[in-house]
N, C-alpha and C positions, 0 to 999 in steps of 0.2 A: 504494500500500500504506500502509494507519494506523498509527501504530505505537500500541498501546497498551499503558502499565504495567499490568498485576495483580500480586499478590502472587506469585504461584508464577514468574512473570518474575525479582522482587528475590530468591527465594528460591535461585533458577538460578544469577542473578549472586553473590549472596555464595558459593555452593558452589564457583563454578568462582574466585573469589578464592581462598578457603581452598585448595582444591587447587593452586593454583599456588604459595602461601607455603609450604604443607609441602614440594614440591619443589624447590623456588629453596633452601632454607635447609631443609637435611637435620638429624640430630644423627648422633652417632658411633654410633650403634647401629643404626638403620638403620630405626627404627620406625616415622618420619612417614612413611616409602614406606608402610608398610603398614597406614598410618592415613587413606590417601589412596583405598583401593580402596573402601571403604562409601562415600564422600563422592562419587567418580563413578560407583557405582548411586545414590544419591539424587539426583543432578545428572541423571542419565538419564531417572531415575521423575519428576521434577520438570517436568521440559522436556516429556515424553508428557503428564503427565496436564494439563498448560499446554494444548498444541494440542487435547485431546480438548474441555477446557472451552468453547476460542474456537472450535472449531465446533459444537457443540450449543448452544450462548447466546449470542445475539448484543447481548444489552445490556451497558453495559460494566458497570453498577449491579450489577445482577445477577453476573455474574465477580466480581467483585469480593467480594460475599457471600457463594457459593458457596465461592469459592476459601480465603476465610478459615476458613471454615467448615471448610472439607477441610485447612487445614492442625492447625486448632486440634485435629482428631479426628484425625489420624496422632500430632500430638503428645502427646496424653495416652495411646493405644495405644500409644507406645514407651516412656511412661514405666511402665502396665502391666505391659508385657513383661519394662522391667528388672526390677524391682520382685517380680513373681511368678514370673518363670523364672531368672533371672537370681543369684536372691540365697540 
């Protein structure tokens, strides 16, 4: 088995860090818990659409540009979202 980095990999891993810092290290109020539920659906959506990429593409170039690509247009659609629903 290869192991290869793409982006939605590093993306995986800093999510499931963060999730484990807001639980390790709570506040009195009880918020990080519930700061923690969006960060493992996007930890979930991350890791699915990771596997979807590396079976339909098998170059890693390619993943790679794709994947940035797909991050870079989730993230200006959330900032959208805030922006015009949001505000």
């Amino acid at each position: 088995m290869k192991l290869r980095l793409t982006p939605l990999n590093i993306v995986s891993s800093l999510l499931l860090v963060s999730i484990a810092y807001l639980l390790l290290f709570p506040d009195e109020n009880g918020f990080r818990e519930l700061g923690s539920i969006p960060l493992i659906i996007l930890l979930i959506l991350s890791f699915i659409s990771d596997q979807v990429f590396r079976r339909f593409i098998p170059e890693l170039k390619r993943i790679w540009l794709i994947e940035l690509l797909f991050l870079i247009f989730v993230a200006v659609l959330m900032i959208l979202i805030k922006l015009y629903i949001f505000s």
